[in-house]
C-alpha positions in Angstrom: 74.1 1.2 -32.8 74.1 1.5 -29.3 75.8 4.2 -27.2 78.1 4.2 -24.2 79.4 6.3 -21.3 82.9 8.0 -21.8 85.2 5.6 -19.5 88.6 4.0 -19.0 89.1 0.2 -20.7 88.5 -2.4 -18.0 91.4 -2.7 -16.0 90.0 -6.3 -14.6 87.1 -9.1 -16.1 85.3 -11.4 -13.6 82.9 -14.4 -15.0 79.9 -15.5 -13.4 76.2 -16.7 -15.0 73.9 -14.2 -14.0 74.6 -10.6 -12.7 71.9 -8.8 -11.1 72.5 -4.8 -10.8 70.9 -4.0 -7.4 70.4 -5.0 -4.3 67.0 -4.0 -2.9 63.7 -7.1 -2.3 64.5 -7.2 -6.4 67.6 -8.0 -6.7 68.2 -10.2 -3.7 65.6 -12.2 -4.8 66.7 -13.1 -8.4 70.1 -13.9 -6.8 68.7 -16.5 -4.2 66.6 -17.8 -6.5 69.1 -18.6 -9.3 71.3 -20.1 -7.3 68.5 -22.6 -5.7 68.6 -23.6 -9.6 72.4 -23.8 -9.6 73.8 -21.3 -11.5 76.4 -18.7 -10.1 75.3 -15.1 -9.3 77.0 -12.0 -8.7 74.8 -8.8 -7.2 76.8 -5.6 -7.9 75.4 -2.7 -5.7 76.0 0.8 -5.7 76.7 1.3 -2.1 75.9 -1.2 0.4 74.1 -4.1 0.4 71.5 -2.8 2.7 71.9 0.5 1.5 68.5 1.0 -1.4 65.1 1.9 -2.0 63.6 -1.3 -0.5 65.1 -0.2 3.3 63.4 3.1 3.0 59.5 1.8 2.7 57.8 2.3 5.7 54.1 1.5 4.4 54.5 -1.9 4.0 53.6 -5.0 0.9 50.3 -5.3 -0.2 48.5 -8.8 -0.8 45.4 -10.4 0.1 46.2 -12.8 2.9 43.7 -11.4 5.3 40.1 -12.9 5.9 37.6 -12.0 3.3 39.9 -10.1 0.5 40.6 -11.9 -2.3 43.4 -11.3 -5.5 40.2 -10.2 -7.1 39.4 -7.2 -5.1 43.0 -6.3 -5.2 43.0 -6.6 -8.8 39.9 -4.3 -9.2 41.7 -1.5 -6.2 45.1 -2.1 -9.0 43.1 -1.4 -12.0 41.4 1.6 -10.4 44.5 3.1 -9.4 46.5 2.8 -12.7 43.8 4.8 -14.2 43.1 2.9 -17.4 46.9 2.0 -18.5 47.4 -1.2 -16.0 48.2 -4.3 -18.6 45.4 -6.5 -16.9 47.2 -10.0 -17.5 50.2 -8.0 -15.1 48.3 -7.1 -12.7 46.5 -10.7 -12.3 49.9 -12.2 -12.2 51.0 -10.0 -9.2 47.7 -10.4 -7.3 47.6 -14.2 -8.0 51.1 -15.1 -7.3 51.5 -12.4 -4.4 50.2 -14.3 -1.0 52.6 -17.2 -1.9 55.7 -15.0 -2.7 55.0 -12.9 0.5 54.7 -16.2 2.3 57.7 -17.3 1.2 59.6 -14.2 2.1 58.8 -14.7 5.7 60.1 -18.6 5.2 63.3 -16.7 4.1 62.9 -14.7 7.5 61.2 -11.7 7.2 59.2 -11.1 10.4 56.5 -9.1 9.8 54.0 -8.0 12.8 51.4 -10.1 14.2 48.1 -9.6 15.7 47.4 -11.5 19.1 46.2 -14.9 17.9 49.4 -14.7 15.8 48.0 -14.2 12.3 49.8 -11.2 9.8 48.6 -7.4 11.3 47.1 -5.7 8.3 46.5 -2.4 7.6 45.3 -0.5 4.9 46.3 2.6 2.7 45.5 4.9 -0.5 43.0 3.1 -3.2 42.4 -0.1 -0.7 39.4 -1.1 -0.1 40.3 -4.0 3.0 43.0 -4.2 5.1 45.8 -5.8 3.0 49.1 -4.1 4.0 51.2 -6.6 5.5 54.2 -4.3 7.9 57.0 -4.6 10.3 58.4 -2.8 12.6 55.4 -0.7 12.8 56.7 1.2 9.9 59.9 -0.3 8.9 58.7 -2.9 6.6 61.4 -1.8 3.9 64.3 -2.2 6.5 62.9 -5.4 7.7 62.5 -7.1 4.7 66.2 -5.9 3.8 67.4 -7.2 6.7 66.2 -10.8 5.7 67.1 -10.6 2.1 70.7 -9.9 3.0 71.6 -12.1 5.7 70.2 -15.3 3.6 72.4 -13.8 1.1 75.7 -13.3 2.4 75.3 -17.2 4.3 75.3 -18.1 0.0 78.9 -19.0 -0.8 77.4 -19.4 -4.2 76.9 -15.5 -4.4 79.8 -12.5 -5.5 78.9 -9.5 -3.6 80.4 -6.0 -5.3 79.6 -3.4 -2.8 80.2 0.2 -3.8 79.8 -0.3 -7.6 78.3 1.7 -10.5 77.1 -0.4 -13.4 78.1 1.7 -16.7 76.6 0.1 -19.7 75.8 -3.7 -21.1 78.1 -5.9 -22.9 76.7 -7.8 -25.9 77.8 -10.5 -27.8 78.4 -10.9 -31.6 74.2 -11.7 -32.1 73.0 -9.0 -29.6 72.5 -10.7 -26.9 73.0 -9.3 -23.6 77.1 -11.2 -22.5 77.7 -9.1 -19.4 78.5 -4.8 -18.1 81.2 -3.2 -17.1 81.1 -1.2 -14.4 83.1 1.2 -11.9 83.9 -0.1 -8.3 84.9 2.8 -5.6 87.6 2.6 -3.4 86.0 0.3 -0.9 84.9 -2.1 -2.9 86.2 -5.6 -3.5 87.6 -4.3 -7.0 88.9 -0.7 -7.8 88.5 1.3 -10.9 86.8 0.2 -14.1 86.1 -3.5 -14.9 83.9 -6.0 -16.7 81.9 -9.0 -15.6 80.7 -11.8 -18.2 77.8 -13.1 -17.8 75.2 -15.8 -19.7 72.4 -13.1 -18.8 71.8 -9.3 -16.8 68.9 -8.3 -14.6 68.7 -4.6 -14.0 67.3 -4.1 -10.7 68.9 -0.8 -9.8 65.7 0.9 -8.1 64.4 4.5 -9.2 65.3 7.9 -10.4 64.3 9.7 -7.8 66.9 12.0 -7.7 66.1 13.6 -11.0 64.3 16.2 -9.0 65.4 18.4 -6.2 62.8 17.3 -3.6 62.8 13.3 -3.3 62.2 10.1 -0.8 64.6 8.5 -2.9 68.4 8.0 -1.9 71.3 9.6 -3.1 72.0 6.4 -5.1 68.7 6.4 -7.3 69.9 8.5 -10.1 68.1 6.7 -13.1 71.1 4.2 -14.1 69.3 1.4 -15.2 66.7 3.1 -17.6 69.9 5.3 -18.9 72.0 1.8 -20.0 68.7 0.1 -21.1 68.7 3.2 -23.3 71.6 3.0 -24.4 72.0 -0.8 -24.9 68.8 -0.1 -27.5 66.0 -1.0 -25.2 62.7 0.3 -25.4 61.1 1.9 -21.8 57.5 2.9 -21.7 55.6 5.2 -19.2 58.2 7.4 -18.2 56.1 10.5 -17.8 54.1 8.9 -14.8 56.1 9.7 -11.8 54.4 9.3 -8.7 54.5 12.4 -6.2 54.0 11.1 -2.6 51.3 13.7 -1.2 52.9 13.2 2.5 56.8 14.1 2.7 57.8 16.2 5.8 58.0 19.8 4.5 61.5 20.5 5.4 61.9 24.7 3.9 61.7 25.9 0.5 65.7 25.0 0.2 66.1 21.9 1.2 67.1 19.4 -1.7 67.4 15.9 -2.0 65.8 12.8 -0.2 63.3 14.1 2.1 61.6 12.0 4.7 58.6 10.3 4.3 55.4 10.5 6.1 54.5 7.0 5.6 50.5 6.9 3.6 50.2 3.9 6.6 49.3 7.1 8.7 46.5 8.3 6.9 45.3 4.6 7.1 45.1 4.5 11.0 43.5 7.5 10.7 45.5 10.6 10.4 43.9 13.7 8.6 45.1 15.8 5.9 44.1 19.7 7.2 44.9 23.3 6.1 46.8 25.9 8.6 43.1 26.6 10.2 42.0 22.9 10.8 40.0 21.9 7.9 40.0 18.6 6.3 40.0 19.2 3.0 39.7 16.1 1.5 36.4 15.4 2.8 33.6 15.6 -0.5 36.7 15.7 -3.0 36.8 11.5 -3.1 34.9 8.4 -1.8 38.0 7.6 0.7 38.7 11.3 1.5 42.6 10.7 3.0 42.6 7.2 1.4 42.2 8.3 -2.1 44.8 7.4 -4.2 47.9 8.8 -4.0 47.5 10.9 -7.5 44.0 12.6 -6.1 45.2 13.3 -2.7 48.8 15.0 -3.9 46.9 16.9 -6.6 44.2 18.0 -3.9 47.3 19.0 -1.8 48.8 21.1 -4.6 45.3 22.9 -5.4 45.2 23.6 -1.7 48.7 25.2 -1.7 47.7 27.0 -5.0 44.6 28.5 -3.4 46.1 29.5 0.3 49.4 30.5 -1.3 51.2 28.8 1.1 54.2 26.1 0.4 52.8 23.0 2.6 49.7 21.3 3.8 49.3 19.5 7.5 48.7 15.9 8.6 46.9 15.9 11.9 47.8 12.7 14.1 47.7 13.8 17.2 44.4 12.2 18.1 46.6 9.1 18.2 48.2 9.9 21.6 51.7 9.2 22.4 51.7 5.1 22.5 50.4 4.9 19.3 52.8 7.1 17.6 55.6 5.5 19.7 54.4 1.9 19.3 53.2 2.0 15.5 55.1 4.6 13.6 58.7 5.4 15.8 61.1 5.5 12.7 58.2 8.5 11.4 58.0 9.4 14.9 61.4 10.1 15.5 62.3 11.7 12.0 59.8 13.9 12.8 61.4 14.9 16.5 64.7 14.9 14.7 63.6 17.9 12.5 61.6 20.0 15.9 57.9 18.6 15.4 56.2 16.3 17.4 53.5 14.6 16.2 52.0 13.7 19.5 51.3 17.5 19.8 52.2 19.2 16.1 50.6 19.1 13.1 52.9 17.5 10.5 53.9 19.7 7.7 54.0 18.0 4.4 54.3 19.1 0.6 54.1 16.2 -2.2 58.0 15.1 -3.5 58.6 12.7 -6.3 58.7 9.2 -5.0 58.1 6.1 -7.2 58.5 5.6 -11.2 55.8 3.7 -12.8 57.3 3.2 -15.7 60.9 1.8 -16.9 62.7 -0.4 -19.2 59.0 -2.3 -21.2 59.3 -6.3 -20.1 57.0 -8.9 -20.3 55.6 -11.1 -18.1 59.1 -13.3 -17.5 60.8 -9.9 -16.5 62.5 -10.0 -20.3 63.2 -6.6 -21.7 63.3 -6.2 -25.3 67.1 -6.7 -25.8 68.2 -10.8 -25.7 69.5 -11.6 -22.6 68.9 -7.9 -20.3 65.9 -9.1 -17.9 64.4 -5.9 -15.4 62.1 -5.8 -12.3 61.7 -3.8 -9.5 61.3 0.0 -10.1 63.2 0.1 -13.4 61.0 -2.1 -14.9 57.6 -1.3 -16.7 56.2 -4.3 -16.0 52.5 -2.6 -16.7 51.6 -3.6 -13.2 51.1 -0.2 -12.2 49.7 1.6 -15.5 49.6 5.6 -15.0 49.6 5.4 -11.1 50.7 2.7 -8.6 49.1 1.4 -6.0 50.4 1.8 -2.6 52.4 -1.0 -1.2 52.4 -2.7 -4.7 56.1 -1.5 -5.1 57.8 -4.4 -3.2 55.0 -6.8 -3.9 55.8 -6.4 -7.9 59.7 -6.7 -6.8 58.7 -10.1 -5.3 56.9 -11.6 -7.8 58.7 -10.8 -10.8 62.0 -11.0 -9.5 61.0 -14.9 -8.9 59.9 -15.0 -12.4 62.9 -13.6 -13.6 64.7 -16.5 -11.9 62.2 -19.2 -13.0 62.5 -18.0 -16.8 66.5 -18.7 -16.0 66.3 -21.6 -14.6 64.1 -22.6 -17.4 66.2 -21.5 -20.2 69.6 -23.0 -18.0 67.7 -26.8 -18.0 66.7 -26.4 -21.8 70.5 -25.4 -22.7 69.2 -21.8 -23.6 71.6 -20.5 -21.4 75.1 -21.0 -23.0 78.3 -18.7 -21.9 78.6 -16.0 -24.2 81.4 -14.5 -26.1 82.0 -11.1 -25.9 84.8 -8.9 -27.0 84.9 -6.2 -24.7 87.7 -4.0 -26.5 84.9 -4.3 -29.3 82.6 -2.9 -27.1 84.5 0.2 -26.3 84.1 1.1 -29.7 80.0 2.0 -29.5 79.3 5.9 -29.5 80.1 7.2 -26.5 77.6 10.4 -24.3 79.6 13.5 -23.5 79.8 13.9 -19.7 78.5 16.6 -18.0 80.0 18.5 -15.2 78.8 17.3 -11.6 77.6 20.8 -10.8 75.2 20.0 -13.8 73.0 17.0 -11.5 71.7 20.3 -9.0 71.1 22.3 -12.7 68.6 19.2 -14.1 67.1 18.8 -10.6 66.3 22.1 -10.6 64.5 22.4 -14.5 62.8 19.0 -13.6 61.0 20.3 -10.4 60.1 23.6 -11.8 58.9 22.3 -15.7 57.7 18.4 -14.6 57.0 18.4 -11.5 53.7 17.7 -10.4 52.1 20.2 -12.8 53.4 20.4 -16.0 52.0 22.6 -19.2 53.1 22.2 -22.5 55.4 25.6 -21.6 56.8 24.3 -18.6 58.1 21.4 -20.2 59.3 23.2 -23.6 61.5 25.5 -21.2 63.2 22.1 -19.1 64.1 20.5 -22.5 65.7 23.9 -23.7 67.4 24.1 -20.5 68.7 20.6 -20.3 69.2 21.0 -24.2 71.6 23.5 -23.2 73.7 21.6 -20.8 73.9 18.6 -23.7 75.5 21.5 -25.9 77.7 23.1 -23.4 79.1 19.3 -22.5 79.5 19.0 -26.8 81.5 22.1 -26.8 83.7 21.2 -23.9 84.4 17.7 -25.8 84.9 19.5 -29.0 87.4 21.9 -27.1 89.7 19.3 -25.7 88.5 19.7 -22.2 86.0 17.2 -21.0 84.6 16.6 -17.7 86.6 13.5 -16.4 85.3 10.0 -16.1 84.0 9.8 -12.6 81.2 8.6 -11.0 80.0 12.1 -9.9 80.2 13.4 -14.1 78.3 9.6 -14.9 75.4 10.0 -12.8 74.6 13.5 -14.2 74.9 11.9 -17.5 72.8 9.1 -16.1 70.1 12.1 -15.0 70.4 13.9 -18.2 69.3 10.7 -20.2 66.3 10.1 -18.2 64.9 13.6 -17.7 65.6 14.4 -21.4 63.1 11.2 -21.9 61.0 11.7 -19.1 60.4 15.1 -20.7 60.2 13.9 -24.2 57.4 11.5 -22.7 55.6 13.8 -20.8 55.0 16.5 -23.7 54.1 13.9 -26.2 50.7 13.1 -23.4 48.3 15.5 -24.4 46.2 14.7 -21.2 46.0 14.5 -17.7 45.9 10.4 -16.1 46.8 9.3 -13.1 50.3 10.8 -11.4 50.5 12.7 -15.0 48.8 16.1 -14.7 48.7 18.8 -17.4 47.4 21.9 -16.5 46.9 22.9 -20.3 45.3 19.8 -20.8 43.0 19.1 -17.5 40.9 16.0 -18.9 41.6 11.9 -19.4 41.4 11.6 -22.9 40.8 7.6 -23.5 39.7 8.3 -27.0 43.3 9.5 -28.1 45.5 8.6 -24.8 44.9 5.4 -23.4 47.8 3.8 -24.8 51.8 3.5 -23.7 54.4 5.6 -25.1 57.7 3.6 -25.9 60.8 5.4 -25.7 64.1 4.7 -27.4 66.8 6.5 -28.7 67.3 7.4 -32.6 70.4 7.4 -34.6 71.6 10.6 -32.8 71.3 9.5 -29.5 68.2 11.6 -28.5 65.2 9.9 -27.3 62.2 9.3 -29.5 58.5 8.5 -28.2 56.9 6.3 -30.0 52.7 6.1 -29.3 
């Protein structure tokens, strides 16, 4: 029986034929692409349109369109990367299918940057062997690609924008399949206050959970609330334990908290060196492309370093590049950095590893469908098995592209075929499912905290026995509360901690369950790959009591 979050009735219903949660290169995509097929779409996003993950990537999207690579050598860099745990027939469908979708983002009008004769700039980063990141902007790839994605959307009268909305939890019909969500829209929204949308089918492509640690590059906004419905709706999610830590975020004090700024890995692949307080590289000897390892090796070299100087941050040394460079190639990292008092054209950069990207998410196939009828996810939510226990730089947005277009092809598909009926869907039926106690929002800093300290980027099995006491704790406390008549209040602040609660309670379920240390997963108690016992995917869900269970 699935479960729900504690929240008023819907106060208003809307109808369309496909909703799509999200509005980053995911999201947008499925919307324009359903509608070239002629059904209706509505994108509900949780702030504004332009306002995700996707804006934030600096690095770039990785594909072979440049002479001499081919999807085959970006298959083998994939493979390499995901450390044993990539689903092969994934990762040939992104590589294949990725020039083409890439091309047809900049027929949309992305405009990315161009070498002289007027051919795509490529650059390289982490794990590649050739020169196959594609970037704008120098190092705003994320905020150009946005850009595009959003302005051919809003010239679609075809397409509901709900700005300012948090999605709560699916709405089924009478045979399980997925019929629409509810959701809460804030004040400055086109809606107020708790409604529901109908729909024939739901893509998830709400991004990341970032935030379920205290030192992040994700936004505000990326507090796990597509894995946490999925959950809840009954789907299954695999690979949650391998959260990748970017080795390069600018090292801001032992305090600061949330999204911290990136030091793009485009850096290191013009050049840039990784060094201690005296001037050593220290990644020289350690890996075949030293700097350009992948992103696993270099933020677990990073933490070894910090280990053995007892010191709380490592350096990246760019000043070799001169002032144009830095000015010409990387100004958004350029001036973040002057924002904060360093300058790279003189400094070394401080940096310290942060969480940063979710490999795994709610399990799909190769269509982008999720194991409950009708629910479709891509984009960081998804597990896809693209990126297996460690993605690949710049494969992010790539694996956004091309499933989100398969997403809309299997719709279209199942539209023509009359697959795709309206569904029925009695919502005051719905209200009926379980509901999740809501935690206080003083609670999100209280899970952030356990998270980083327990399962961060080292974790023993004692580290992560004391995070699920702890967040075991604030499950009971928020029981009790309910139990005594006083319950935090249904609001989007007490929802996203129950949102965070849900994921880290799995992510930590996940995590204690691998015995072993693979890719961005790293158990101190356990220091070796184990392929003999480990080189399969753990499948979460949750069990009659609403507590996740790994399965694997």
């Amino acid at each position: 029986m699935p479960y729900r979050l504690t929240a008023p009735a819907p106060g208003w219903t809307a109808t369309t034929d496909v909703v799509v949660v999200g509005s980053g290169v995911a999201g947008l995509t499925v919307a324009l692409n359903v509608r070239r097929a002629g059904l209706r779409a509505t994108v509900v996003t949780k702030a504004m349109l332009d306002d995700g993950s996707t804006r934030w990537a600096q690095g770039g999207i990785a594909a072979a369109l440049g002479e001499g690579d081919t999807p085959e050598q970006h298959l083998d860099d994939t493979l390499v990367a995901g450390a044993g745990l990539c689903d092969e027939d994934a990762v040939r469908t992104l590589v294949t299918e990725g020039p083409d979708a890439v091309r047809r983002l900049i027929a949309v009008g992305a405009a990315f940057d161009q070498d002289e004769d007027g051919s795509i700039l490529l650059t390289r980063e982490g794990g590649h062997h050739r020169r196959r990141i594609a970037h704008a902007g120098g190092d705003a790839t994320g905020a150009e690609i946005s850009r595009a994605l959003v302005a051919a959307v809003r010239n679609d009268p075809g397409i509901e924008l709900i700005e300012h909305a948090l999605v709560l939890d699916l709405l089924t019909d009478a045979d399980g399949h997925a019929a629409g969500l509810t959701l809460h829209v804030m004040g400055e929204g086109q809606r107020d206050g708790v409604g529901a949308i109908r729909a024939r089918a739901v893509v998830l492509a709400t991004g990341g959970m970032g935030q379920v640690f205290s030192a992040t590059t994700n936004p505000a906004v990326s507090t796990g609330d597509g894995v946490a419905l999925a959950l809840r709706a009954g789907a299954e999610v695999a690979d949650l334990e391998f959260v990748q830590f970017h080795p390069t975020v600018l090292w801001l004090g032992a305090e600061a908290e949330g999204q911290q700024p990136l030091v793009s890995e485009a850096v290191r692949g013009e050049g840039a060196h990784l060094v201690d307080a005296s001037g050593e590289r220290f990644m020289l000897g350690q890996h075949e492309l030293a700097e350009l390892a992948p992103r696993d090796i270099v933020a677990k070299a990073i933490t070894r370093q910090m280990q053995l100087r007892g010191t709380e941050h490592m350096y990246l040394d760019g000043r070799h590049f001169g002032a144009e460079m830095w000015e010409h190639r990387f100004p958004t990292i350029l001036a973040s950095c002057r924002a904060h008092g360093i300058d790279p054209v003189t400094d070394l950069i401080p940096v310290a590893p942060a969480a940063h990207y979710a490999s795994g998410g709610v399990r799909t196939d190769l269509t982008g469908r999720t194991t409950v009828p009708g629910l479709y996810a891509c984009g960081e939510v998804a597990c896809t098995g693209v990126h297996g226990a460690n993605r690949l730089a710049s494969n992010s947005l790539l694996e956004g592209l091309v499933f989100a277009e398969r997403i809309a092809a299997d719709l279209a598909a199942r539209h023509a075929a009359g697959d795709l009926p309206e569904r029925a869907v009695d919502v005051a039926a719905a209200l009926d499912a379980r509901t999740v106690p809501l935690l206080a929002p003083e609670a999100r800093a209280d899970i952030q905290r356990l998270m980083s300290r327990g399962a961060g980027v080292l974790r023993s099995a004692e580290s992560m026995a004391a995070t699920a006491e702890g967040l075991a704790v604030l499950a009971r406390e928020a029981s009790a509360y309910l139990d005594e008549g006083k319950p935090a209040d249904p609001r989007v602040e007490t929802w996203e901690a129950a949102n965070l609660h849900l994921v880290a309670t799995a992510l930590v379920t996940a995590a204690a369950r691998r015995e072993e240390t693979r890719g961005c997963h790293w158990r101190e108690d356990f220091p070796d790959r184990d392929d003999a016992r480990w080189q399969h995917h753990l499948v979460t869900t949750l069990d009659a009591d609403g507590h996740p269970c790994v399965q694997g």
